[in-house]
Backbone bond lengths (Angstrom), bond angles and torsions (degrees), N, CA, C in turn:
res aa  C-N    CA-C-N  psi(-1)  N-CA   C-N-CA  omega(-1)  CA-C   N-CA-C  phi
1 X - - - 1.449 - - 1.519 110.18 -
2 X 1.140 122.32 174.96 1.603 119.46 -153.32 1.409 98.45 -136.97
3 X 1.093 130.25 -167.13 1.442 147.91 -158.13 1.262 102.59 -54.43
4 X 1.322 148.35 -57.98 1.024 143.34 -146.79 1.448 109.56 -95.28
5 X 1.330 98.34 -50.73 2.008 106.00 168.91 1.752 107.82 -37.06
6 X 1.334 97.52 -59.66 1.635 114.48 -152.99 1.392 99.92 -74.26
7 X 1.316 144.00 -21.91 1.409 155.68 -98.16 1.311 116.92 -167.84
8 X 0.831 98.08 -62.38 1.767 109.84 173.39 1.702 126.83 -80.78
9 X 1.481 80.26 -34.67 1.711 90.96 -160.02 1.192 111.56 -126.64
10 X 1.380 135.29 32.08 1.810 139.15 -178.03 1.077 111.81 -43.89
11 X 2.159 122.81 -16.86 1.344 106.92 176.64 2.024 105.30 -81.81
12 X 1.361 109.45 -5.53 1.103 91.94 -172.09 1.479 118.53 -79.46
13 X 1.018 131.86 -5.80 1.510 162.02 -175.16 1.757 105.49 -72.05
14 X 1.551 106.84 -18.84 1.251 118.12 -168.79 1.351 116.75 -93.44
15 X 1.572 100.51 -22.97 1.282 97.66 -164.40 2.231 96.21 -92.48
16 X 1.784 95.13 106.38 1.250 116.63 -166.83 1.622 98.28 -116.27
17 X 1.333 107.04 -80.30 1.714 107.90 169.69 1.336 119.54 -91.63
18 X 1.535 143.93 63.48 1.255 121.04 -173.60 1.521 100.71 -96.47
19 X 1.177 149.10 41.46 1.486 156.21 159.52 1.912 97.84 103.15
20 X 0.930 98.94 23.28 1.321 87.51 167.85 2.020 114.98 -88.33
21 X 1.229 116.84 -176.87 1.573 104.91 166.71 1.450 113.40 -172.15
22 X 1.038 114.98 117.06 1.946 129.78 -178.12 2.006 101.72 -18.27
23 X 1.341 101.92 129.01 0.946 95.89 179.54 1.798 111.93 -96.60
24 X 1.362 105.22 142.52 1.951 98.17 -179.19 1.602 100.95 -23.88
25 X 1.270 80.79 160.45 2.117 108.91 168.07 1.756 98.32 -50.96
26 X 1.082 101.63 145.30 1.968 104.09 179.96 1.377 84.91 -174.29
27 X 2.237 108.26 131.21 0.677 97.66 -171.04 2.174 116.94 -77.52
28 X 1.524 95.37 -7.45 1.364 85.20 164.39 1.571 117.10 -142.43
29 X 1.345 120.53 88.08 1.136 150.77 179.06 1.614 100.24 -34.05
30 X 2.061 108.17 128.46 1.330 96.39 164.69 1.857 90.55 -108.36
31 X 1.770 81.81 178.15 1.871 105.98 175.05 1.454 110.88 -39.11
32 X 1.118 114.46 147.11 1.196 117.54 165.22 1.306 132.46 -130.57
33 X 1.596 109.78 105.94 1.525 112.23 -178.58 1.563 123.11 -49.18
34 X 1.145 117.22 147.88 1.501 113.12 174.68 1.907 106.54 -140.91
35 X 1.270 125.96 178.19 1.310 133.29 -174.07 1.678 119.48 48.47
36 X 1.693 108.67 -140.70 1.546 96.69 168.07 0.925 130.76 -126.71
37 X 1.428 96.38 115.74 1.447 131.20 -132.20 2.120 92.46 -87.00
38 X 1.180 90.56 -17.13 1.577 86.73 -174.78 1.769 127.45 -80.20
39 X 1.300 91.15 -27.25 1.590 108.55 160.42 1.524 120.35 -60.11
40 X 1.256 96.34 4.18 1.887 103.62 -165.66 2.089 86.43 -115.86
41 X 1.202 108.73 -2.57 1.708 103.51 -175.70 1.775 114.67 -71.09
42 X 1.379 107.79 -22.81 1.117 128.05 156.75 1.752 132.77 -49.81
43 X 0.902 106.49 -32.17 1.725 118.18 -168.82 1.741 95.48 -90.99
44 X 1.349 102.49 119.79 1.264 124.10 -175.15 1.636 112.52 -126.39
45 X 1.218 125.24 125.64 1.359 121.38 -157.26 1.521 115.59 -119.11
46 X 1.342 118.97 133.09 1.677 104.13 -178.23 1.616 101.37 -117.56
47 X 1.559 133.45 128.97 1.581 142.08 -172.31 1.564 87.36 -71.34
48 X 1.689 103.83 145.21 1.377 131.87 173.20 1.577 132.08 -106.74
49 X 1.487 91.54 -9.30 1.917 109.46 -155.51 1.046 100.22 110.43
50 X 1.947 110.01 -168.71 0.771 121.60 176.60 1.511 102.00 -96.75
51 X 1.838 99.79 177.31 1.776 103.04 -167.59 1.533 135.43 41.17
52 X 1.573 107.01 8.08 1.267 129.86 137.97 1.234 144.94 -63.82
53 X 0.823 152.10 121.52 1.687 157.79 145.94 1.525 98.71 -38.60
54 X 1.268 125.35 135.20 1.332 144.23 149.52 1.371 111.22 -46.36
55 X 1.615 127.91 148.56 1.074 123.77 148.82 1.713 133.20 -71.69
56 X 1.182 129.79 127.71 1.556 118.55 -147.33 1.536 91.51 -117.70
57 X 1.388 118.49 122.20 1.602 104.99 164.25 1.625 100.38 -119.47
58 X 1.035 126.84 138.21 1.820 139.42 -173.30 1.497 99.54 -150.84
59 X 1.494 107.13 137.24 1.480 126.89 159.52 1.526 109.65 -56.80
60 X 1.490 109.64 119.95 1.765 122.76 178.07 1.325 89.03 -119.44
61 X 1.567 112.69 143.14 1.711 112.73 18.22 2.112 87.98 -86.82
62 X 1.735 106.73 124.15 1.344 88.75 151.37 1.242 111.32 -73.59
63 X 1.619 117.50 153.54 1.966 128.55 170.66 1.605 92.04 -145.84
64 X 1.413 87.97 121.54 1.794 103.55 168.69 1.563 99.78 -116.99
65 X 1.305 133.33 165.31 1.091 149.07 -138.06 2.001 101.55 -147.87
66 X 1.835 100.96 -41.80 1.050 112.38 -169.95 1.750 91.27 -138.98
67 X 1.770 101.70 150.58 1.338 118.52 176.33 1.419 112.33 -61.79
68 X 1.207 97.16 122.44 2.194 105.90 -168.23 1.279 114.16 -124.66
69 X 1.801 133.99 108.90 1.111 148.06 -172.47 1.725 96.90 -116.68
70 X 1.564 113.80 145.27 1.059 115.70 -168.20 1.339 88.56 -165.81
71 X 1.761 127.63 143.72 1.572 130.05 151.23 1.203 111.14 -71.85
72 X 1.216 138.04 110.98 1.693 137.62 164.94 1.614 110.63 -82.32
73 X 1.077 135.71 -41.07 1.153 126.93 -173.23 1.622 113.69 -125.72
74 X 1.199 162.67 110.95 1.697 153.24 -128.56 1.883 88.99 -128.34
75 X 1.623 103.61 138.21 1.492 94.66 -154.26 2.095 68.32 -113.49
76 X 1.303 114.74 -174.81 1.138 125.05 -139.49 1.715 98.79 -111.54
77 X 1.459 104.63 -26.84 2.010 118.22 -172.25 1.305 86.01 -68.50
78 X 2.279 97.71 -165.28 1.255 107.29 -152.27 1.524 105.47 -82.44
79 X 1.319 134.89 -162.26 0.950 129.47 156.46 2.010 119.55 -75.10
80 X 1.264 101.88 173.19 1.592 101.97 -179.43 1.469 99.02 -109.85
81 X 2.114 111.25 140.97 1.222 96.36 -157.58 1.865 81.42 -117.94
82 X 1.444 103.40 -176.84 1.730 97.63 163.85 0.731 95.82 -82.60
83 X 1.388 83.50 169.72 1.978 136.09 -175.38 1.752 108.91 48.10
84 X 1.526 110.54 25.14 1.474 121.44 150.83 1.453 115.88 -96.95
85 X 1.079 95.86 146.36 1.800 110.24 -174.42 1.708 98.34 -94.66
86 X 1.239 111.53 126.12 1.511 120.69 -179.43 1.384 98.45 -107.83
87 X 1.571 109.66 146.55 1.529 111.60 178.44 1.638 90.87 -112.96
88 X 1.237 104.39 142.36 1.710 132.21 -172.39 1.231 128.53 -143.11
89 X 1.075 128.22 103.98 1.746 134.30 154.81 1.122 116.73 -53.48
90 X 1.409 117.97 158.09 1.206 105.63 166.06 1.809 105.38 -166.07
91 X 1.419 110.82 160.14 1.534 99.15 -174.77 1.337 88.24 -147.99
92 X 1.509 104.51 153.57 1.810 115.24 -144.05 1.429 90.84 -146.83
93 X 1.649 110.49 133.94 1.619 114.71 172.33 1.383 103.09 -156.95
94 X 1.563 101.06 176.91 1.618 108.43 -143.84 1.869 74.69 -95.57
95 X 1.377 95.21 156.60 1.093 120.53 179.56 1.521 124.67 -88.93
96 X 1.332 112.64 -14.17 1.404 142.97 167.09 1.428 103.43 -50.44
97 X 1.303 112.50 -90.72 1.096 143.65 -143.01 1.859 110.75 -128.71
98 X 1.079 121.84 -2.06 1.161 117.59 166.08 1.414 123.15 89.01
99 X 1.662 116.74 0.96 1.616 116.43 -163.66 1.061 105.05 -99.30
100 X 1.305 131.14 147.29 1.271 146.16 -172.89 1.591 111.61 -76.58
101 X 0.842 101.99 137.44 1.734 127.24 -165.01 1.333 117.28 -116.48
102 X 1.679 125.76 -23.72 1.082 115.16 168.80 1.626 104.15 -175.94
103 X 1.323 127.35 130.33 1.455 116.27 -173.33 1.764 110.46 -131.23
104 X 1.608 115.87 88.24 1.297 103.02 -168.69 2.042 105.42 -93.11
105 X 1.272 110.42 38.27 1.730 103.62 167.35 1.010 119.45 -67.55
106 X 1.641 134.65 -44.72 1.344 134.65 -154.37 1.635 105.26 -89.83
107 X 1.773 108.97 0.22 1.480 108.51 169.46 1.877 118.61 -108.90
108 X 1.391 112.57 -162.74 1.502 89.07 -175.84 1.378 109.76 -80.44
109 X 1.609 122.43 -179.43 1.693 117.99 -172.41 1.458 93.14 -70.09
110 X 1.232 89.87 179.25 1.686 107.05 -170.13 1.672 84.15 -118.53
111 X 1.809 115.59 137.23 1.250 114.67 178.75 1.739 108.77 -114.19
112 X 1.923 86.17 130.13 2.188 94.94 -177.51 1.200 97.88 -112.39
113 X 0.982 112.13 115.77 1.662 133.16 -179.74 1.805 104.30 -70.12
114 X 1.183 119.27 130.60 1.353 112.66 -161.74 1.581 112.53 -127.75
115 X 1.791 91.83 59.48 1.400 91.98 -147.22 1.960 73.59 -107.95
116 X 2.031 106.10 -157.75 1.099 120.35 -169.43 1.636 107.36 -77.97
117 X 1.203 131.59 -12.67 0.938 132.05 178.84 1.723 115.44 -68.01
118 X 1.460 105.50 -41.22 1.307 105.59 170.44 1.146 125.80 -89.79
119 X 1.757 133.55 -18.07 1.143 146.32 147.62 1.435 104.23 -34.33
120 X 1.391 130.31 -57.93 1.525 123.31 -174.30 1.515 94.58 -74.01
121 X 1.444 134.49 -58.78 1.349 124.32 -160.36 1.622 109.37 -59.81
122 X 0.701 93.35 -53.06 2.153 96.97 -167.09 2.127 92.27 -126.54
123 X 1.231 113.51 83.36 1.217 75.41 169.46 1.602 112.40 -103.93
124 X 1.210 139.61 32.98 1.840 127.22 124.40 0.858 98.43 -43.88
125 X 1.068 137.31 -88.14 1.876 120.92 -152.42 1.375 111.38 -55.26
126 X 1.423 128.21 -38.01 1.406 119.39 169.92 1.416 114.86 -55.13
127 X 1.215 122.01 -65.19 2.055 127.63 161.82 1.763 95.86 -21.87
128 X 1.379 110.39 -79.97 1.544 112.23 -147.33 1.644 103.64 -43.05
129 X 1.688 98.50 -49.59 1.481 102.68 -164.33 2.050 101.81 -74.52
130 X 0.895 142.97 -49.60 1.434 148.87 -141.65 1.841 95.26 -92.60
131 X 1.483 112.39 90.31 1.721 118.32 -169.00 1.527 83.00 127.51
132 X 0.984 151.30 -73.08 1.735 144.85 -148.66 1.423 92.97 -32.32
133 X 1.609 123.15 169.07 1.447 125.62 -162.91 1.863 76.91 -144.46
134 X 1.878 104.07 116.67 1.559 112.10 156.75 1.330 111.14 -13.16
135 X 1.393 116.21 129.47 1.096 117.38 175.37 1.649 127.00 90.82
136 X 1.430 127.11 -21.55 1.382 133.56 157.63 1.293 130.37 -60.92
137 X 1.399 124.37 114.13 1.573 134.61 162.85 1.895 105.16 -47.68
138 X 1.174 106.83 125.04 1.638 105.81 168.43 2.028 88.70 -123.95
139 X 1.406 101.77 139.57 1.176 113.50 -178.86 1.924 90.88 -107.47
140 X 1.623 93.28 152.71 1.573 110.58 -160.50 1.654 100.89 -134.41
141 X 1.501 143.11 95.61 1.170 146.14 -175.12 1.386 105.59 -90.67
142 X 1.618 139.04 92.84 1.590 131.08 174.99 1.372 91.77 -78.59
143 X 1.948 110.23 143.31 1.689 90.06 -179.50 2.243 88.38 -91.76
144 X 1.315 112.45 -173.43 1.307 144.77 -158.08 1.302 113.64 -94.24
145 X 0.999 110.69 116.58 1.836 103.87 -155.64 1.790 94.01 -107.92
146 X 1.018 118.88 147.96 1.533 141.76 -138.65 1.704 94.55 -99.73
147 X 1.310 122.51 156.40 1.339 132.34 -156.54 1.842 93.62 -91.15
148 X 1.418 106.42 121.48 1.680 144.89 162.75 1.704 105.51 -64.58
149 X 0.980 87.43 161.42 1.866 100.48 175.47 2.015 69.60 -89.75
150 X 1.560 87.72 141.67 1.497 113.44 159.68 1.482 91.77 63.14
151 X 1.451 142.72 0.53 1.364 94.24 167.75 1.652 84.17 -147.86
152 X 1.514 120.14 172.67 1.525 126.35 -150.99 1.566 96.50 -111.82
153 X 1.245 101.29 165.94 1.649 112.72 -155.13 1.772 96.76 -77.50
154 X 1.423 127.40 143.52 1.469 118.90 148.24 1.397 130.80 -123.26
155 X 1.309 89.21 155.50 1.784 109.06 -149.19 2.101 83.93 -65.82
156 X 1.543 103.82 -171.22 1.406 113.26 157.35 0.830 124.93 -64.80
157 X 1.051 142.28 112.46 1.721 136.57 158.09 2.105 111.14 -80.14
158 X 1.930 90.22 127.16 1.326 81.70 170.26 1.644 103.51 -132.54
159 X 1.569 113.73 143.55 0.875 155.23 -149.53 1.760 111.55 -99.47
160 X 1.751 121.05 106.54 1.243 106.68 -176.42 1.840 94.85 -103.86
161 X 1.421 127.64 147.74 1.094 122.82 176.55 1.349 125.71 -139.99
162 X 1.074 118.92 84.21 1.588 131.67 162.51 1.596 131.03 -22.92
163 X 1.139 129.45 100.17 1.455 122.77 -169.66 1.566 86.03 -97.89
164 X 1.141 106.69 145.27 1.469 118.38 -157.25 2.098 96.18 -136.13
165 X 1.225 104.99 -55.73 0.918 90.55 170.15 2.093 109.46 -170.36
166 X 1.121 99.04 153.77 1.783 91.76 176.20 1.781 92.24 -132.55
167 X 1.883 80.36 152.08 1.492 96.81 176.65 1.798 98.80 -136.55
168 X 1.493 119.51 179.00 1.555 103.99 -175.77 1.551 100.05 -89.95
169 X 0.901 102.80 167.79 1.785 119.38 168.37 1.681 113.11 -47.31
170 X 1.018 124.67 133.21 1.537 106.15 160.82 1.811 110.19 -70.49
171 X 1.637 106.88 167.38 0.888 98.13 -174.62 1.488 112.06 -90.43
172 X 1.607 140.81 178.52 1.195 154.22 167.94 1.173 102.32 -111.01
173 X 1.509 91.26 105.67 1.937 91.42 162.09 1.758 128.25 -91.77
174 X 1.464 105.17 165.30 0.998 120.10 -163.67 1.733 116.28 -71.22
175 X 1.210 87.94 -13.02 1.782 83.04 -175.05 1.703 96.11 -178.66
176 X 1.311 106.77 167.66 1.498 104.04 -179.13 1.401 126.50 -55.85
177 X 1.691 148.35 136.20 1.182 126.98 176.05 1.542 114.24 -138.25
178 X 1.096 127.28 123.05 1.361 112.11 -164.86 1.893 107.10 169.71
179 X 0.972 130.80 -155.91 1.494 132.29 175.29 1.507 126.61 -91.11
180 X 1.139 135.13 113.81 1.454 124.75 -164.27 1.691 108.84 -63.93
181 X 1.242 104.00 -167.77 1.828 94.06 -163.79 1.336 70.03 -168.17
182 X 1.178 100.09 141.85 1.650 130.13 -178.18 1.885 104.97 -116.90
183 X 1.469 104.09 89.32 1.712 105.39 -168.36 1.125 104.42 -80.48
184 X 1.809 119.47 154.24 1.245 116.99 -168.95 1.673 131.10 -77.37
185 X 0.934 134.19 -171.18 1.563 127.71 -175.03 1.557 115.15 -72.28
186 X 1.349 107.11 147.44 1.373 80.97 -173.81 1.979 119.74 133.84
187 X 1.068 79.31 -78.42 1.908 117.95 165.68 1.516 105.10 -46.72
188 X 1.445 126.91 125.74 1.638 127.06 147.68 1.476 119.17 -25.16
189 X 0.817 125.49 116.68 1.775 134.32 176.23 1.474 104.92 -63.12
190 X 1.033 115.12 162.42 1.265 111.34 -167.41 2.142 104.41 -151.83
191 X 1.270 158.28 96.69 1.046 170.83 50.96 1.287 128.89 40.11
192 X 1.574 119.07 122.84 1.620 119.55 -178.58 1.217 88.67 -91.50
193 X 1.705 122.79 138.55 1.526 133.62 153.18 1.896 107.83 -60.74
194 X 0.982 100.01 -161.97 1.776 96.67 -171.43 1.454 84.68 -124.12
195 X 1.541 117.60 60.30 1.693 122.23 162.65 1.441 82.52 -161.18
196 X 2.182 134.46 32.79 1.065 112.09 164.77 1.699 129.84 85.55
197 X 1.839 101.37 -44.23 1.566 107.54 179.19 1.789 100.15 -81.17
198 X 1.885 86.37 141.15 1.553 93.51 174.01 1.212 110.47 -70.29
199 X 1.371 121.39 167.16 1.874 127.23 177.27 1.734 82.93 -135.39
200 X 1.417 97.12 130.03 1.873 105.64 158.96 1.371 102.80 -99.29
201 X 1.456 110.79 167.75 1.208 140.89 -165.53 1.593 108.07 -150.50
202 X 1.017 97.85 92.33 1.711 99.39 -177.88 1.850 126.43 -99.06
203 X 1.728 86.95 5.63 1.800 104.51 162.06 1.784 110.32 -11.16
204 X 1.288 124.33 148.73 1.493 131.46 -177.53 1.597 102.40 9.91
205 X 1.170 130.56 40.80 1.739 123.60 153.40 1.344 104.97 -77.48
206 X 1.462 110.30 139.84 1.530 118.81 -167.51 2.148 86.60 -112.72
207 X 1.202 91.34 148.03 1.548 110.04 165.93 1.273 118.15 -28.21
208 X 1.348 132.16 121.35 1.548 124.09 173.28 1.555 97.64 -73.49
209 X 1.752 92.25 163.14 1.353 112.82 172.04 1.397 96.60 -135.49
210 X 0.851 140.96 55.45 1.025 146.27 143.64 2.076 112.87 165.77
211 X 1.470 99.60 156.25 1.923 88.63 -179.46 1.650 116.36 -47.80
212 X 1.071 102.64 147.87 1.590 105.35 173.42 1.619 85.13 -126.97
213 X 1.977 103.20 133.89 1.686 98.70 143.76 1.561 92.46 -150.12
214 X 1.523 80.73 132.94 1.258 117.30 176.32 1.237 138.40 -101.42
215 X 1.610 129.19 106.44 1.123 131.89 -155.72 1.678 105.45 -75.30
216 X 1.566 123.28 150.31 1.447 128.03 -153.11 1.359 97.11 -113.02
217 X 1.726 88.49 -64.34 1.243 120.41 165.51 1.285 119.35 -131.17
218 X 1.633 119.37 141.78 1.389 116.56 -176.36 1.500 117.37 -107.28
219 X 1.426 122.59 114.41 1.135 111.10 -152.93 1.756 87.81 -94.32
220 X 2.146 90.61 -156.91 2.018 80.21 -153.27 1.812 93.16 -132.20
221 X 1.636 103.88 22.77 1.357 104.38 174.02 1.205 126.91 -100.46
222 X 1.406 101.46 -144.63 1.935 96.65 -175.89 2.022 106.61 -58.58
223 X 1.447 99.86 163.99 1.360 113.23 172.49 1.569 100.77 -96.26
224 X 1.503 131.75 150.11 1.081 132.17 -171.07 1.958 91.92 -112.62
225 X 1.526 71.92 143.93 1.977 95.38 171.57 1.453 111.60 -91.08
226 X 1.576 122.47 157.91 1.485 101.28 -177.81 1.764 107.42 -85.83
227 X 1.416 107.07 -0.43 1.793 108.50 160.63 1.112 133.75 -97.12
228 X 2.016 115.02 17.03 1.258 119.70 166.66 1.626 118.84 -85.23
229 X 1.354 116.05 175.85 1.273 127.16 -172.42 1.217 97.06 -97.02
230 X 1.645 137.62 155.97 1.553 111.68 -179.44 1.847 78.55 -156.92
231 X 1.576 110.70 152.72 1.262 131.28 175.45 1.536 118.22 -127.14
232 X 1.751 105.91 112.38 1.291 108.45 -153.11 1.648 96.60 -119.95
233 X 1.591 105.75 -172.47 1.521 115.86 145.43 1.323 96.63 -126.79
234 X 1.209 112.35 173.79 1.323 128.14 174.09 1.758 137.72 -160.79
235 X 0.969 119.96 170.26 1.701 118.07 -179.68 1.513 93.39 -133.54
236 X 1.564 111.68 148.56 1.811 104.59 150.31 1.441 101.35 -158.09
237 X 1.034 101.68 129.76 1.523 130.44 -167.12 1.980 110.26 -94.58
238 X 1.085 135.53 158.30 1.209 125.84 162.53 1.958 114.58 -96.04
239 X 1.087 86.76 114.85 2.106 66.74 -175.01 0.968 133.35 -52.20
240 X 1.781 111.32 -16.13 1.505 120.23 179.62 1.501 122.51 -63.73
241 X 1.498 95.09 -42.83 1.757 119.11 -154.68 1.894 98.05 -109.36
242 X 1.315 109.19 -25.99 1.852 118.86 -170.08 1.579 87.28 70.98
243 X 0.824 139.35 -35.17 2.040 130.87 -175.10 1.496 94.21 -25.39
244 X 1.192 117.66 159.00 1.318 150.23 128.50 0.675 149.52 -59.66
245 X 1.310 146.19 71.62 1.525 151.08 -158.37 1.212 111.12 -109.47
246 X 1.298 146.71 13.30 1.476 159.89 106.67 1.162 139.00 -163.82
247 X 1.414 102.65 171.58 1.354 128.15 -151.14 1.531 133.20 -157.16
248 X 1.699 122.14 105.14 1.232 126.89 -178.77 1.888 109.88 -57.08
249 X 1.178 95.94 -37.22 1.434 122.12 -160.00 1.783 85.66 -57.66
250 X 1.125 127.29 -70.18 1.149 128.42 165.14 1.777 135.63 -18.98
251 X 1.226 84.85 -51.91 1.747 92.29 -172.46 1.983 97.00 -74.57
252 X 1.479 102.06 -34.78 1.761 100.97 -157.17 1.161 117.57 103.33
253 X 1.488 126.64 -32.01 1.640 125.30 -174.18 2.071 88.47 -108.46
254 X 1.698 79.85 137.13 1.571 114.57 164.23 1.479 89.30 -51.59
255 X 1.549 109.88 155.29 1.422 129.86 160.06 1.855 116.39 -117.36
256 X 1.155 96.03 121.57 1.824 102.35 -165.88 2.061 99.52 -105.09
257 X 1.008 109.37 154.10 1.403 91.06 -166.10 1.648 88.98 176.02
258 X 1.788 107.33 143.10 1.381 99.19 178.87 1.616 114.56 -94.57
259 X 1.393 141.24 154.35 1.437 145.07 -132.65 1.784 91.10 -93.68
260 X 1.803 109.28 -18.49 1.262 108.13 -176.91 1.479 113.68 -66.48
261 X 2.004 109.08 -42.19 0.932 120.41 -179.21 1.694 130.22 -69.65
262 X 1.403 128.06 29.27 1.330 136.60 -179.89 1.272 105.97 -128.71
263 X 1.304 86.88 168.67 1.854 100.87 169.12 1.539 110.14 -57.70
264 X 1.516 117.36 171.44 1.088 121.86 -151.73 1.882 96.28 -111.30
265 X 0.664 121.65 45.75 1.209 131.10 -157.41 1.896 88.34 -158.18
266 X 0.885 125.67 -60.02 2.097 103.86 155.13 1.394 123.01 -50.85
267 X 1.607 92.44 -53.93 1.609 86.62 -157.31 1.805 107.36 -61.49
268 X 1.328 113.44 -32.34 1.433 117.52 -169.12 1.691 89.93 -84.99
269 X 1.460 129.15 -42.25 1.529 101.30 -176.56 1.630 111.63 -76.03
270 X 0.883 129.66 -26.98 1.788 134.39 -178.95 1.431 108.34 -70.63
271 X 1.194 132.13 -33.85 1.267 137.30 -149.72 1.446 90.98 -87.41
272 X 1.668 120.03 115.63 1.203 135.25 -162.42 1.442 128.38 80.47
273 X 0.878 114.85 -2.10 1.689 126.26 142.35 1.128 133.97 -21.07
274 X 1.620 144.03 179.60 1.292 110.45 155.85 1.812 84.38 -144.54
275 X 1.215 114.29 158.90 1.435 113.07 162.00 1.413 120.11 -81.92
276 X 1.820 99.18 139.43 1.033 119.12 -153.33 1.353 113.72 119.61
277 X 1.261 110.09 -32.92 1.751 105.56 179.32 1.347 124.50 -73.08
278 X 1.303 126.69 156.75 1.635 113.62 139.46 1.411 98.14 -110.72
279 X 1.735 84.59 166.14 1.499 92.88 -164.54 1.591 86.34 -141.66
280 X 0.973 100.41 124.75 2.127 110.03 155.22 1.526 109.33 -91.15
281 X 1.312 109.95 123.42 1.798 149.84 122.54 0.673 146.76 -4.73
282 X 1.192 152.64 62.69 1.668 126.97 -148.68 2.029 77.98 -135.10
283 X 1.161 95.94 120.53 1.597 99.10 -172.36 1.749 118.45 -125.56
284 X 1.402 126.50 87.10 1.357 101.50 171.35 1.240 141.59 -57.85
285 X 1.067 128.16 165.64 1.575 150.89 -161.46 1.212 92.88 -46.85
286 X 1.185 138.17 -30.71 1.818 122.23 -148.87 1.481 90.39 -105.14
287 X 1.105 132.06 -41.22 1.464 134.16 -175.31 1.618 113.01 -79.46
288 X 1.915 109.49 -4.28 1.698 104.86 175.11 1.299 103.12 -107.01
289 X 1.174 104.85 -110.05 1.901 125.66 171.14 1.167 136.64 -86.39
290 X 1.501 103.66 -4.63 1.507 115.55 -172.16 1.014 120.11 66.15
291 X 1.740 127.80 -172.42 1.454 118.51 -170.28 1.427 117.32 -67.56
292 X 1.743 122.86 -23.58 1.102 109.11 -164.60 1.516 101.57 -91.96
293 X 1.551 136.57 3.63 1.304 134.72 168.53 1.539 123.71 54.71
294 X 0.947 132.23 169.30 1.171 121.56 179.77 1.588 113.29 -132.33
295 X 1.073 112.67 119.23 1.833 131.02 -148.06 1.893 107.18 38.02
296 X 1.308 104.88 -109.24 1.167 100.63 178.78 1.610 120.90 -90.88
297 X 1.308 112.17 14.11 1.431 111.09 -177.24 1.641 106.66 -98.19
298 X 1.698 102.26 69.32 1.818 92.99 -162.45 1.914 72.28 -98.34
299 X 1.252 92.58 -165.76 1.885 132.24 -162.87 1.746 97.75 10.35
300 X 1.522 109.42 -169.64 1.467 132.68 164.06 1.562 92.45 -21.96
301 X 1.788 110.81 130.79 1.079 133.03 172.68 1.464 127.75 -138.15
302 X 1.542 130.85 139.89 1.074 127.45 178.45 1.835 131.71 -115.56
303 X 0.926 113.30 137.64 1.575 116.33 -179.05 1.220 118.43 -154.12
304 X 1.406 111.89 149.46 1.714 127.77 167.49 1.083 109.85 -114.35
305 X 1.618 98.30 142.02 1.561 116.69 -151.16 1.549 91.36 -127.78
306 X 1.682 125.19 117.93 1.089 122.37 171.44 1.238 112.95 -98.64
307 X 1.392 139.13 92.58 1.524 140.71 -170.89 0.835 116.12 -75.23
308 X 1.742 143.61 106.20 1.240 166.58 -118.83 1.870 94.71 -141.44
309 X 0.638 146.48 -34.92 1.751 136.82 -123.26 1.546 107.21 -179.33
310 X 0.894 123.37 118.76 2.013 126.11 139.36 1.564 109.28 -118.66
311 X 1.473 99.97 147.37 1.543 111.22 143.75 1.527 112.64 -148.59
């Protein structure tokens, strides 16, 4: 979830058990209301266009007690299935008093991935959204969390949300797939062990002067943005020492991570990539950790990045 989910709304993340409960296997699952749902009988909605916000009229002060998801308005498309990513607007106001708190329509949808990850984290929001039909308002009641030393009490916030549209997930592949690439002389060598993980070898590699990324293999999927989310494996070596100081390959689980959130020495070598590739690294100091490094990942560093995944 993206800025506004993660950002705005941490109480919405909460609503995990509010008396709602998974409904049996069906092969096509509708929404599922949870909490009290009747305080939501109030919210009456008037259409604006598109990239509009609805007009919202609701009985204030709303006060919920418990996290309350409800369909208010049923839009006419297909239903939304799991492990599709639905794109959603949404516009959020205080429950007090009625003022608007945040209105993201007139920008692009915001995408909720409606996969198992959020099924275990919040699954109300997984229920509400997974059965909704393109095009349905689901109203979202966070209740108002009570005044902290140092910080001031907040009212309810309720939540109007537009399903706009779902498409499926791309898939995550299992390992790199694509055309090999014969990199030029020069470059750390790079070798599958006989368990698959590459091993570098950074023998007589002299200091970069500038980023090197080097395609391994070029795969034949999407190109990555430097504001996508991307799901990799990986190696990273120190060039000084060849040590290892990490490794996905190690743990067993892919590492998913957004391209904003790394050193600058990914985001600028990945950015235009495509999944499917690996790509070798060769990264100086100024674009990683700098001189003081972080444990063993001090000066100029190297890694291959097998890019499995975007969303």
């Amino acid at each position: 979830m993206r800025r506004l989910l993660a950002i705005l709304l941490p109480g919405l993340l909460l609503l995990t058990a509010c008396g709602g409960s998974e409904a049996p296997p069906a092969p096509e699952p509708t929404s599922q209301s949870a909490g009290e749902t009747a305080k939501l009988d109030s919210v009456k909605l008037t259409e604006n266009g598109d990239k509009k916000a609805p007009g919202v009229d609701f009985t204030k002060p709303l006060d919920v007690k418990e996290p309350t998801v409800k369909v208010v308005t049923e839009g006419g498309g297909e239903r939304v299935k799991a492990n599709q990513i639905a794109d959603i607007s949404i516009v959020a106001f205080n429950g007090t008093d009625g003022s608007t708190l945040e209105d993201t329509f007139p920008n692009d949808p915001e995408p909720l991935e409606l996969n198992d990850e959020l099924k275990g984290s919040s699954p109300v929001i997984y229920n509400a959204f997974v059965g909704a039909k393109i095009g349905s308002h689901l109203a979202l009641a966070v209740p108002g969390q009570a005044a902290a030393e140092g910080t001031a009490a907040k009212p309810t916030q309720l939540l109007i949300v537009k399903v706009l549209a779902a498409k499926d997930a791309p898939p995550v592949l299992d390992k790199p797939e694509g055309d090999a690439i014969t990199p030029p002389a020069g470059l750390p060598t790079v070798k599958e062990n006989d368990k698959g993980v590459p091993e570098i070898s950074v023998t007589g590699v002299k200091a970069p002067t500038a980023l090197v990324s080097q395609d391994l293999i070029t795969g034949k999927g999407q190109a990555l943005k430097e504001t996508d989310t991307i799901t990799v494996n990986y190696v990273g070596v120190a060039l000084a020492t060849g040590k290892v100081f990490d490794s996905s390959f190690e743990s067993g689980k892919k590492a998913t991570f957004p391209l904003t959130g790394v050193i600058k020495g990914w985001t600028q070598g990945l950015a235009g990539k495509t999944v499917g590739s690996r790509v070798l690294l060769v990264v100086p100091k100024d674009l990683a950790y700098g001189d003081q490094g972080q444990g063993d990942a001090k000066g100029d560093l190297v890694f291959v990045v097998d890019i499995l995944g975007v969303k």
